[in-house]
C-alpha positions in Angstrom: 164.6 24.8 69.2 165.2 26.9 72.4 163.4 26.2 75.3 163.6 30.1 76.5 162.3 32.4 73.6 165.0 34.6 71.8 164.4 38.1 72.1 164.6 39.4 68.2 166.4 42.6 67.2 163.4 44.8 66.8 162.4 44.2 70.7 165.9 44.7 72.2 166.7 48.0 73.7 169.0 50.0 72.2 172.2 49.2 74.5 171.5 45.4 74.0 170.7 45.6 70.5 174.5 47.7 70.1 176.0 44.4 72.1 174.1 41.9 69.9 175.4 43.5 67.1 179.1 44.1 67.9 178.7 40.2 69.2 177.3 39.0 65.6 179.9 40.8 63.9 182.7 39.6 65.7 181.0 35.9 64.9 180.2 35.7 68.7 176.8 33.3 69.3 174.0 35.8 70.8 171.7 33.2 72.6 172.7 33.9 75.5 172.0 37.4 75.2 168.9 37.2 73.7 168.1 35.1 75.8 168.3 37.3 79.3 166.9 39.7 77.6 163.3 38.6 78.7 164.1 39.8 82.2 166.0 42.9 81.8 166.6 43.5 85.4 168.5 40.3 85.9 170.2 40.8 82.3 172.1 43.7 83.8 172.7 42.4 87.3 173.8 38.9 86.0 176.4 40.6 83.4 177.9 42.7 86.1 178.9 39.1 87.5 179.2 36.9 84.7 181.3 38.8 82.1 184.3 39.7 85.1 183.7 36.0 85.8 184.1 35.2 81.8 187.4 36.9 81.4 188.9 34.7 83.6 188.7 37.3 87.0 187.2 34.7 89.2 187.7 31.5 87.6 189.6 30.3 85.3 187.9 30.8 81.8 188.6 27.1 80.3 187.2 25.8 83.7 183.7 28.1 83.1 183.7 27.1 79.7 183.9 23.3 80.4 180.8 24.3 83.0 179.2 25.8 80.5 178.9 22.9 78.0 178.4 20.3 80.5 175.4 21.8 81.8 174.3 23.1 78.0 174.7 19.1 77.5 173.1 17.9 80.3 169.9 20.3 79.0 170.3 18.6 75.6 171.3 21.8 74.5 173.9 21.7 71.7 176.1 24.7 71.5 
């Protein structure tokens, strides 16, 4: 069970719900997105950082994926 509540479809504003969607049909996992989308203020200014940071701009992407499960592990969070 998530520890930060998931924001469901019918509560997402329209631009989020069009990514959630194109995410989901692409097979892409939304949690994270649903996620932020609690604080929708920080959603956008921590998605003009973290998707140029994603694709591999900043860091390399393997290296921010590695990050990413170690700390999703160390939350006892199994992605």
């Amino acid at each position: 069970m998530p520890r930060v509540r998931l924001v469901p479809d019918q509560e997402l504003p329209p631009e989020t719900l069009q990514q959630v969607t194109a995410m989901e049909a692409a097979g892409q996992d939304t949690a994270l997105t649903r996620g932020l989308a609690n604080a929708p203020e920080f959603f956008k200014k921590s998605f003009s950082f973290y998707l140029p940071a994603r694709q591999g701009h900043s860091l390399d992407e393997a290296l921010i994926e590695l990050v990413r499960l170690k700390v999703a592990r160390l939350n006892d969070c199994f992605t």
